[in-house]
C-alpha positions as CSV (number, residue, x, y, z in Angstrom):
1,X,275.7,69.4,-99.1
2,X,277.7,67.9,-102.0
3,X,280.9,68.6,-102.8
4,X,280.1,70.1,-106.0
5,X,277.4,72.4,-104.5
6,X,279.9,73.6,-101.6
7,X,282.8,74.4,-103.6
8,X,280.3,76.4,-105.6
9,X,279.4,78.2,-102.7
10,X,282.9,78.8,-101.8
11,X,283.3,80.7,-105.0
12,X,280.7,82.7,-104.3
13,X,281.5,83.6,-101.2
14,X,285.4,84.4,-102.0
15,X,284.1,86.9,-105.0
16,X,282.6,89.0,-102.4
17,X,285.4,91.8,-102.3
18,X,286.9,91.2,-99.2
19,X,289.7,88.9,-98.1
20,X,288.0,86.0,-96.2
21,X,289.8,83.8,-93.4
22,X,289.3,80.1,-93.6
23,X,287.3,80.0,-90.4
24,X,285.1,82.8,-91.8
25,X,284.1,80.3,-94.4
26,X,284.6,77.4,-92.6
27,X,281.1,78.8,-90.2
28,X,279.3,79.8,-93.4
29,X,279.8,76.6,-95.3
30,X,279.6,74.7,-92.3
31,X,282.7,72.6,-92.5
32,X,286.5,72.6,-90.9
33,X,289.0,75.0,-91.2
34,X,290.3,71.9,-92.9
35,X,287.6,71.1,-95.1
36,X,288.3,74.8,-96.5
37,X,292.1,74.5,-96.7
38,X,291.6,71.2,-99.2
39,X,288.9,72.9,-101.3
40,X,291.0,76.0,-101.8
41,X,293.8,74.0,-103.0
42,X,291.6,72.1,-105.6
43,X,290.8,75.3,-106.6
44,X,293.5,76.4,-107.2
45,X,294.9,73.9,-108.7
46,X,292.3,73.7,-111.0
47,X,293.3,77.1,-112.5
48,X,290.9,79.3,-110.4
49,X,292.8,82.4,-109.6
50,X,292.7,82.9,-105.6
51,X,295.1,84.9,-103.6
52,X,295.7,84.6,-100.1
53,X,297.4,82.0,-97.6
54,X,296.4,79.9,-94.4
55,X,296.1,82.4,-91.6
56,X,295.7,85.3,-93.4
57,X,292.5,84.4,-95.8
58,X,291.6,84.1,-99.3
59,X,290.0,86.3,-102.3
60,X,288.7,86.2,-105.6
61,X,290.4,88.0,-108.2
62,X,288.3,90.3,-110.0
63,X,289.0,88.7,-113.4
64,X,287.0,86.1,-112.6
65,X,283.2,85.8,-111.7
66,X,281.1,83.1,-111.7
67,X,277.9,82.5,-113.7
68,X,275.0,85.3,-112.7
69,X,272.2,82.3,-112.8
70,X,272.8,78.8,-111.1
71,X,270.5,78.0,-108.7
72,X,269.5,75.1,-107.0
73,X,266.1,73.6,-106.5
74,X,265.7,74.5,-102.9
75,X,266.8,78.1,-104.4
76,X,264.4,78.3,-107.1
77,X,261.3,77.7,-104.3
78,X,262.7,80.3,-102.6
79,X,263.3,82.9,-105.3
80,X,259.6,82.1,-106.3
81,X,258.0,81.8,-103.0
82,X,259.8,85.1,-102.6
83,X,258.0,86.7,-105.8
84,X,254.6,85.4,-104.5
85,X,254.8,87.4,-101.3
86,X,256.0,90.8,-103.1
87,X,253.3,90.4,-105.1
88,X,250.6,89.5,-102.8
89,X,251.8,92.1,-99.6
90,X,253.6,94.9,-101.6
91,X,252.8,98.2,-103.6
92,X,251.1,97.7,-107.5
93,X,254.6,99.0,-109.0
94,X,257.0,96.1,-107.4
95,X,254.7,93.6,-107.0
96,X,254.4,94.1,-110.9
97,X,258.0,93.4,-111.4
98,X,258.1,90.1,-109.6
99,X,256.0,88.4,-113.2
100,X,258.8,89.7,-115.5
101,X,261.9,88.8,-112.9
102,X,260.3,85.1,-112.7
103,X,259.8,84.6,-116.3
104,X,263.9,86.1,-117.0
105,X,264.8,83.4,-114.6
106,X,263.1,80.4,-116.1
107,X,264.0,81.2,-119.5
108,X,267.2,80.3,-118.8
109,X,266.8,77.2,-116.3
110,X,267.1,73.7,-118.0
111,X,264.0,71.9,-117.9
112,X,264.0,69.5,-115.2
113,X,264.7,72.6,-113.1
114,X,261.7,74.6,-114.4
115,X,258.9,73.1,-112.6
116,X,260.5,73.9,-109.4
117,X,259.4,77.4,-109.9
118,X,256.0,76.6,-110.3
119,X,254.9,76.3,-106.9
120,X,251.7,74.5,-107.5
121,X,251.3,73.6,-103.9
122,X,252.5,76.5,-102.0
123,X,250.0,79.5,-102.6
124,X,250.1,83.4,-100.5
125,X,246.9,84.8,-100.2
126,X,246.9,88.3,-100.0
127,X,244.5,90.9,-99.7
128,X,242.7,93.4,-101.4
129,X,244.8,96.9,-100.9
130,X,243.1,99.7,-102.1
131,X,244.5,102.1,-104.6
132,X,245.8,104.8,-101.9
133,X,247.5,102.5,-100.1
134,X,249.4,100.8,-102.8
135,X,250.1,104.3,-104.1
136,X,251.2,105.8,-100.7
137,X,253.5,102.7,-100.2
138,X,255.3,103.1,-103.6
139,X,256.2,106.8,-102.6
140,X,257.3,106.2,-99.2
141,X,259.7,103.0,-100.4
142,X,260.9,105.5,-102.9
143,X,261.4,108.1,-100.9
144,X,262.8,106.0,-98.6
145,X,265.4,104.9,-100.9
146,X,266.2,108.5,-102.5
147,X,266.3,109.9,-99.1
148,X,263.3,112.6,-99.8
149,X,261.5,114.2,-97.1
150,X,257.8,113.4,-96.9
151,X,254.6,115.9,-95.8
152,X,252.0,113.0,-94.2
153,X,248.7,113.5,-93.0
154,X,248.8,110.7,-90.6
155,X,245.3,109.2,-88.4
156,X,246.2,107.4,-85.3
157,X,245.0,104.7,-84.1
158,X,242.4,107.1,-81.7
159,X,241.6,108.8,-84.8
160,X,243.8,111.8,-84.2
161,X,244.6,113.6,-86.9
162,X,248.1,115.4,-87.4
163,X,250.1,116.9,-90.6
164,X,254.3,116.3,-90.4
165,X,257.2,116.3,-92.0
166,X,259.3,112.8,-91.9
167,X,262.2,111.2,-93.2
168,X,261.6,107.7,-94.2
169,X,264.6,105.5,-93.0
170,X,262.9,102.0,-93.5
171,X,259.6,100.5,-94.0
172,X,258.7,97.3,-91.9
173,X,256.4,94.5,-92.9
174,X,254.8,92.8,-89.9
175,X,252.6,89.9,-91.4
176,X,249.5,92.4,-92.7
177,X,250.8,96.0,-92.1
178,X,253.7,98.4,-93.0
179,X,255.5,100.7,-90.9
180,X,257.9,103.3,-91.8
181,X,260.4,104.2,-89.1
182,X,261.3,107.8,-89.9
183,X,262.7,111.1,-87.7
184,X,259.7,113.0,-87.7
185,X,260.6,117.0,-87.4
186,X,256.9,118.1,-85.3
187,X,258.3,115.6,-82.5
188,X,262.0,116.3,-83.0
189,X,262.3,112.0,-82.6
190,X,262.2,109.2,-83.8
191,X,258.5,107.8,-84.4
192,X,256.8,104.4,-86.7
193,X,254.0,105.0,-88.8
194,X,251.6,102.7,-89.7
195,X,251.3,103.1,-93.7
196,X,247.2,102.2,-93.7
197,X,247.2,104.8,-91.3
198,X,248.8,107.9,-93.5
199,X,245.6,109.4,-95.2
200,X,247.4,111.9,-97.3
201,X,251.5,112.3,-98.5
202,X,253.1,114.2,-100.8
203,X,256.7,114.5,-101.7
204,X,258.3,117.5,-100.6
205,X,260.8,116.9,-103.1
206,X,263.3,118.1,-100.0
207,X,266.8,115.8,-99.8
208,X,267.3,114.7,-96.1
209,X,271.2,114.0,-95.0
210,X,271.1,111.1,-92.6
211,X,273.2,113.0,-90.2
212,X,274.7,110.7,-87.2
213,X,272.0,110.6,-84.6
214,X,269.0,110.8,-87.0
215,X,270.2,108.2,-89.4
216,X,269.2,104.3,-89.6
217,X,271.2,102.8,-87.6
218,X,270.2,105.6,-84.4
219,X,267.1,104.5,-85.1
220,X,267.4,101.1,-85.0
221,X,269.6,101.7,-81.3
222,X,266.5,103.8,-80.5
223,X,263.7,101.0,-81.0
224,X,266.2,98.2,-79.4
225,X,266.2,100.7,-75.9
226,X,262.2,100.9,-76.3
């Protein structure tokens, strides 16, 4: 990495609201705790305002913040590659979003940096979602985000059919299918859905509190003891 891009990196990294020891960065960038002592000192020296000492670690003052847009070209591939499979594997209403995100970007990238978010030789294939699957992914990713209760008609894979009550904690993507983990009130557990597989939901409009024990993070404990 050059100089120029890691001390960028450091900046980025020290503006992330919380004080942050040299080793800390020193493992993120790669480089000594020594490395990281000389490139905070050019810093500073150069009029950036950082606070913090050796041994105790370092932070960004708030009246300072870097650029929002200055990528890299290994960056930009990513940020578009990134768009490409949104588009391609997500629901109609974000994959819509990635077109207008990508052109915001590269009408502010110089121009020897703008065909690196063309892609010409990287493509995603998707594949053709219907229109009640795209529709019942959008409202379980929003309801998983606004913490609504959701009434599903869910087919399983033996082509039983049962009617429940979740709360969507967070969708998975596993190559060609979602899943939403979710507490599901008929079983009183945890359970995964697959999305293809819910044939009917509707938003009860009902505000779930992700109490301790039926929240994210239990269910995540609960799928590592599976």
């Amino acid at each position: 990495m050059r100089r120029a891009d890691r001390l960028f990196q450091l900046m980025l990294l020290l503006q992330e609201g919380k004080v942050r020891t040299a080793r800390y960065l020193g493992e993120k960038l790669e480089v000594s705790d020594r490395t990281i002592y000389r490139d905070i000192s050019d810093l500073v020296g150069s009029g950036m305002p950082i606070d913090g000492e050796a041994g105790v670690g370092y932070l960004l003052r708030d009246e300072y913040r870097l650029p929002p847009l200055m990528f890299n070209s290994e960056e930009l591939k990513a940020l578009a590659l990134g768009a490409l499979m949104v588009r391609a594997w997500s629901d109609k209403k974000l994959g819509s979003t990635t077109a207008t995100a990508i052109r915001k970007i590269e009408s502010i990238l110089p121009s020897n940096l703008k065909k690196e978010i063309k892609l010409n030789a990287i493509k995603v294939p998707g594949y053709q979602m219907s229109e009640r699957l795209s529709n019942n992914l959008e409202m379980v990713r929003i309801a998983s985000e606004e913490c609504r209760k959701l009434d599903v008609c869910y087919r399983s894979i033996k082509g039983e059919e049962t009617r429940r009550t979740i709360w969507p904690l967070i969708l998975y993507f596993w190559g060609n299918k979602w899943t939403v983990g979710a507490w599901c009130e008929l079983r009183e557990d945890f359970r995964s859905f697959r999305v293809d597989l819910i044939t009917e939901v509707v938003n009860s409009e009902e505000v779930f509190e992700a109490v301790p024990g039926r929240n994210l993070q239990a269910y995540i404990d609960y799928q590592s003891e599976e």
